[in-house]
C-alpha positions in Angstrom: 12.5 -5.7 3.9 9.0 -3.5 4.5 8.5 -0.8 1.9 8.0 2.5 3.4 7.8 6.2 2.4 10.8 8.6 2.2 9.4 10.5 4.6 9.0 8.0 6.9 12.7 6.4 6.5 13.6 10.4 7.6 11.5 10.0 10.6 13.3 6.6 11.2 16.5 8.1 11.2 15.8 11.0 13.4 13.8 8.8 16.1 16.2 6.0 16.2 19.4 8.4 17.0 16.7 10.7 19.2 16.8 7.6 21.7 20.1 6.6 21.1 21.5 10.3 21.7 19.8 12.2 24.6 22.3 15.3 22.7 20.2 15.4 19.6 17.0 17.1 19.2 14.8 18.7 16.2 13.7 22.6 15.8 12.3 24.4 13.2 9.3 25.6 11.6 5.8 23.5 12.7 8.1 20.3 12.8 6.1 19.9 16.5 2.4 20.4 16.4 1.6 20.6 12.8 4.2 17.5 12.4 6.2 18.3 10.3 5.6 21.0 6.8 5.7 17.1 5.1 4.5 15.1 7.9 8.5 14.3 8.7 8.2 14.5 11.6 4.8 13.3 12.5 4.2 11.5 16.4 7.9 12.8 17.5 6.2 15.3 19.9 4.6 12.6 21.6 7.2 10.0 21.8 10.4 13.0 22.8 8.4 15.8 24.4 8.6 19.6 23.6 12.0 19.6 24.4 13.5 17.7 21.6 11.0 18.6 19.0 10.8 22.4 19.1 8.6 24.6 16.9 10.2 28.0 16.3 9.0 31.2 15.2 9.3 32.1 10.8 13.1 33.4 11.7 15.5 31.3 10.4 18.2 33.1 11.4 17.5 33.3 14.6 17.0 29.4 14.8 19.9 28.3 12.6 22.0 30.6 15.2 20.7 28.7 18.5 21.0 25.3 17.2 24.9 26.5 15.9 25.4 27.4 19.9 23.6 24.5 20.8 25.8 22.3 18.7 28.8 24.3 19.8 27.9 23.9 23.5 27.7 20.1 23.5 24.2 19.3 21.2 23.4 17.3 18.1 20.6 19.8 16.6 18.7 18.7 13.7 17.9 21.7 12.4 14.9 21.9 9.7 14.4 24.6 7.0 10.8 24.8 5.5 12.3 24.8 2.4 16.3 25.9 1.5 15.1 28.4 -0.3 14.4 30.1 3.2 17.8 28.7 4.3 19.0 32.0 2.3 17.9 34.0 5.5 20.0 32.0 8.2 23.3 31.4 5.6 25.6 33.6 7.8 24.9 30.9 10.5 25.5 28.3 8.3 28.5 29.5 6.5 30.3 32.1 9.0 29.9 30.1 12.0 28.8 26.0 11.8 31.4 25.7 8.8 34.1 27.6 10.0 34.2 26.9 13.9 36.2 23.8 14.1 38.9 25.8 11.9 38.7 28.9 13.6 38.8 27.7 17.0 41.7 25.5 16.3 40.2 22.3 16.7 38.7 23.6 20.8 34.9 23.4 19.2 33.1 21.2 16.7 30.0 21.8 15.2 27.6 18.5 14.8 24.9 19.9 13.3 22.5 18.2 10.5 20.5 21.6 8.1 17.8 19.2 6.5 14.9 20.4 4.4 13.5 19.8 0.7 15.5 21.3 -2.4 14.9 22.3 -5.9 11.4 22.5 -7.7 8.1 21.1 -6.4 6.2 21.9 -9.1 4.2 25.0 -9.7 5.9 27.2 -7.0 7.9 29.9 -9.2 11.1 31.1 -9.1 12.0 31.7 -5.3 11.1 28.6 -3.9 12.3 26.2 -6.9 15.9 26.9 -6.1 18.8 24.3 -5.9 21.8 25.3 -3.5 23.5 22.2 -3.0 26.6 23.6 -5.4 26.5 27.0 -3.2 27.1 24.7 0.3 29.5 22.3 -1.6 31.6 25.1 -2.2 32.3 26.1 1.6 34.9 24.1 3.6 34.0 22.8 6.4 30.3 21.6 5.2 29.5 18.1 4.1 26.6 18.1 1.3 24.2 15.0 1.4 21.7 14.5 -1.0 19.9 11.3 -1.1 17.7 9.3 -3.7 15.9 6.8 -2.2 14.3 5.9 1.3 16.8 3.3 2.0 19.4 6.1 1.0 17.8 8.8 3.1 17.6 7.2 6.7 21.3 5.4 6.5 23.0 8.6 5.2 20.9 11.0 7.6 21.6 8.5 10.4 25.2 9.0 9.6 24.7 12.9 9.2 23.3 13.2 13.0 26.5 11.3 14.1 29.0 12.8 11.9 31.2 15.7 13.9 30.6 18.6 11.4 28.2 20.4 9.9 26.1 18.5 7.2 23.7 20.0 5.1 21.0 17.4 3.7 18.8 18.2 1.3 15.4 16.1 0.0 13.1 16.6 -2.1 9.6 17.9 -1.6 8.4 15.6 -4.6 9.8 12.7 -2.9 8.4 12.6 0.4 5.7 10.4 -0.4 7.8 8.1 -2.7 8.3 4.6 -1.3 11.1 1.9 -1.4 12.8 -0.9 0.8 14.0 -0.1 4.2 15.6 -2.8 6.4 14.3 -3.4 9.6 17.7 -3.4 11.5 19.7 -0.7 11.8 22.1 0.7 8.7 24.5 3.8 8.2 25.6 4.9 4.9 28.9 6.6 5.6 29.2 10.0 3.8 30.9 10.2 0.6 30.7 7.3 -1.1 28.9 7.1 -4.8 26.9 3.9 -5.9 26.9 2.3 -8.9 23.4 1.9 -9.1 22.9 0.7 -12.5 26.6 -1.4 -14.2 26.7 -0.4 -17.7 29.3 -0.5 -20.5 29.1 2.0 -23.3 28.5 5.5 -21.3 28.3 6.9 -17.4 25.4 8.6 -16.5 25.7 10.7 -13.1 23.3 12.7 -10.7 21.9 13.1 -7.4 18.8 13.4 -5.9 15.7 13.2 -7.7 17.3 14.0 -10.9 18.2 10.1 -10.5 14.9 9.4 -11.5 15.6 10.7 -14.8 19.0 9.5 -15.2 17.4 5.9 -14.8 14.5 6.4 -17.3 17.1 7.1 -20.0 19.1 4.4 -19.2 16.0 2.3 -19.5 15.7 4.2 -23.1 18.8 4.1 -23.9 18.5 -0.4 -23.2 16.2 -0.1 -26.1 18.5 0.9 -28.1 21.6 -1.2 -27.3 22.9 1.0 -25.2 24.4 0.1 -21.5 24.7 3.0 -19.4 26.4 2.6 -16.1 24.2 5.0 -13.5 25.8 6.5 -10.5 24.3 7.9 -8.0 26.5 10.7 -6.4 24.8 10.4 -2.6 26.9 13.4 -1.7 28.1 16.3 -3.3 30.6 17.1 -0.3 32.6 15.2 -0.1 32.3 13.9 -3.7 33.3 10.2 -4.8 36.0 11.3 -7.2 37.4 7.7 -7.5 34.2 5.9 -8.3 33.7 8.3 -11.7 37.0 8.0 -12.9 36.8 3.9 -12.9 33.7 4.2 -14.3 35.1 6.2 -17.3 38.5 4.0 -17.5 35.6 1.4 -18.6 32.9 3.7 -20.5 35.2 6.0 -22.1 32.0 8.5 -22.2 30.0 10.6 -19.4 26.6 12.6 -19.2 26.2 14.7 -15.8 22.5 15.5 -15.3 21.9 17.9 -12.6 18.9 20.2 -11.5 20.8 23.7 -11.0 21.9 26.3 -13.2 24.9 25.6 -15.2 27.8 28.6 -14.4 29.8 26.9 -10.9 27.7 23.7 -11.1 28.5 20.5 -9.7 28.6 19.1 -13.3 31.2 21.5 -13.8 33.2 20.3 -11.2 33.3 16.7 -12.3 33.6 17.3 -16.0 36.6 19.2 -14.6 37.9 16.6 -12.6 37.4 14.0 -15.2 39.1 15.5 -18.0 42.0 15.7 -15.4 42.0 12.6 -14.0 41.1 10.8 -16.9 42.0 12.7 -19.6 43.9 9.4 -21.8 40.7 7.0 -21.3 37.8 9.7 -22.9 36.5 8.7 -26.2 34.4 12.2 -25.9 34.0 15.8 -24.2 31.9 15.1 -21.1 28.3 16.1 -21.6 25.7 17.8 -18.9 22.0 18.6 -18.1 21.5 21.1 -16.2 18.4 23.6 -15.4 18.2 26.5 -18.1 20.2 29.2 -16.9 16.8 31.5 -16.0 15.1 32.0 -12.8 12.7 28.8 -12.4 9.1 30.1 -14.2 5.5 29.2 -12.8 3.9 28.0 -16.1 4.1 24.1 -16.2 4.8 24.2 -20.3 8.2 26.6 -19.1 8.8 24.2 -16.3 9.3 21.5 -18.3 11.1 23.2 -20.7 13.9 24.4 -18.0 14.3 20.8 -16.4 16.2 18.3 -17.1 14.4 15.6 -18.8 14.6 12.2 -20.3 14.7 13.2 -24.0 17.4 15.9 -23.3 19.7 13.1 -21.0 19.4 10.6 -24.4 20.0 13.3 -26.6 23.4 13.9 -24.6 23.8 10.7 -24.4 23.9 9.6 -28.2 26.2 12.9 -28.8 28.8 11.2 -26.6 28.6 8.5 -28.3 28.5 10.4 -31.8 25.1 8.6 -33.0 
């Protein structure tokens, strides 16, 4: 397998079902001339033509509404948001029409639509663009809510996303775009919905999504150090959610730690520690524990940033308090 960049297994996915699906095609914001906000998108204006890879006026409404009609009409729009921060300005689209057309047409229209763009903080960038919205999608039927880890990750699940018959939201991560890992050569789908156990462990189950993966790995790797084998699962989607694959894990762990980058009132951590204390109530040795952002409006200063994150030390600190050391 060649290693490439995340942004470049995006561009994969999007090229190879381009040319296998004269339906689908890309708009949004400098995604054409500029290439991409991220360089996503980079040479698809030469290879597919102005056509398929449409750069749109700052009015995400207005876009997010024609690629909904396009999609309704017989279309497979990619449709990219700068950032889904901005996705705030087309969410009627999103949530009144793409997730709610199949079910209020009766089953006459589908929607298959992809909303892609990069999530959560990026650094420096304050408050309204540091966001994380991937609880406020999960929450609306009719949306599926993809949000990968890794290259390999991104281009099978965003390959499946394009084909998939309803809406899917997919969200990335600007500080990933340049990260790199193995693709395969040959073609690969991921389907939607399924978890992976990405680390086996014994003692405690760690779970995220995302980038946040990154630190659930690093304090598995400190946790080793200590004796400690955490079994790390990597949630892939957020809608539909794995249920099945947590609650074997913790029939085996008896403990789990839910880090996630988004404020903690309606969280996804909420909803698994939910669903785990129902499901599997008789096999926990302790409450279920979570990292989540501090529950403030993301600051600018870097010392606050990493305050409000979730972090290493904070995800071992959980982690030893499940396991009452």
């Amino acid at each position: 397998m060649r290693t490439i960049q995340f942004r470049e297994a995006l561009r994969e996915a999007m090229s190879e079902e381009m040319r296998r699906d004269a339906s689908v095609f890309l708009m949004g914001e400098e995604v054409a001339e500029y290439n991409g906000a991220y360089k996503v998108s980079q040479g698809m204006l030469d290879e597919f033509g102005a056509e398929r890879v449409i750069d749109t006026p700052i009015a995400e409404l207005g876009f997010a509404g024609i690629g909904v009609g396009a999609a309704v009409n017989g279309l497979r729009p990619i449709i990219e948001f700068m950032t889904f921060n901005f996705s705030l300005v087309a969410i009627d689209q999103v949530i009144n029409s793409a997730a709610k057309m199949m079910s209020m047409s009766g089953g006459q229209y589908t929607c298959p639509i992809v909303f892609r763009g990069p999530t959560g903080n990026a650094g420096m960038l304050s408050s309204q663009h540091s966001q994380n919205f991937e609880n406020w999608y999960a929450n609306t039927p009719g949306l599926k809510v993809v949000v990968p880890s890794t290259p390999y990750d991104a281009k099978g699940l965003l390959k499946s996303a394009i084909r998939d018959p309803d809406p899917v939201i997919f969200m990335e991560s600007e500080l990933m775009y340049g990260d790199k890992g193995e693709v395969p050569e040959e073609e690969y789908l991921i389907p939607l919905g399924k978890a992976n156990v990405v680390r086996p462990g014994k003692n405690v189950t760690i779970v995220s999504f995302g980038k946040m993966m990154k630190v659930a790995l690093a304090a598995a790797d400190e946790l080793a150090k200590e004796g400690i084998e955490a079994e790390v699962i990597d949630l892939r989607s957020v809608r539909p959610i794995d249920y099945d694959t947590l609650v074997e894990s913790v029939k085996k762990t008896n403990r789990m730690v839910i880090v996630e980058e988004a404020w903690p009132l309606a969280s996804i951590s909420a909803e698994l520690a939910y669903h785990v204390q129902r499901y599997a109530f008789d096999y926990l040795d302790a409450p279920v524990g979570r990292i989540t952002n501090a529950d403030v409006p993301l600051p600018y200063a870097p010392t606050l940033i990493e305050a409000a994150l979730p972090n290493v030390a904070r995800t071992v600190k959980a982690v030893k308090a499940v396991l009452y050391r």
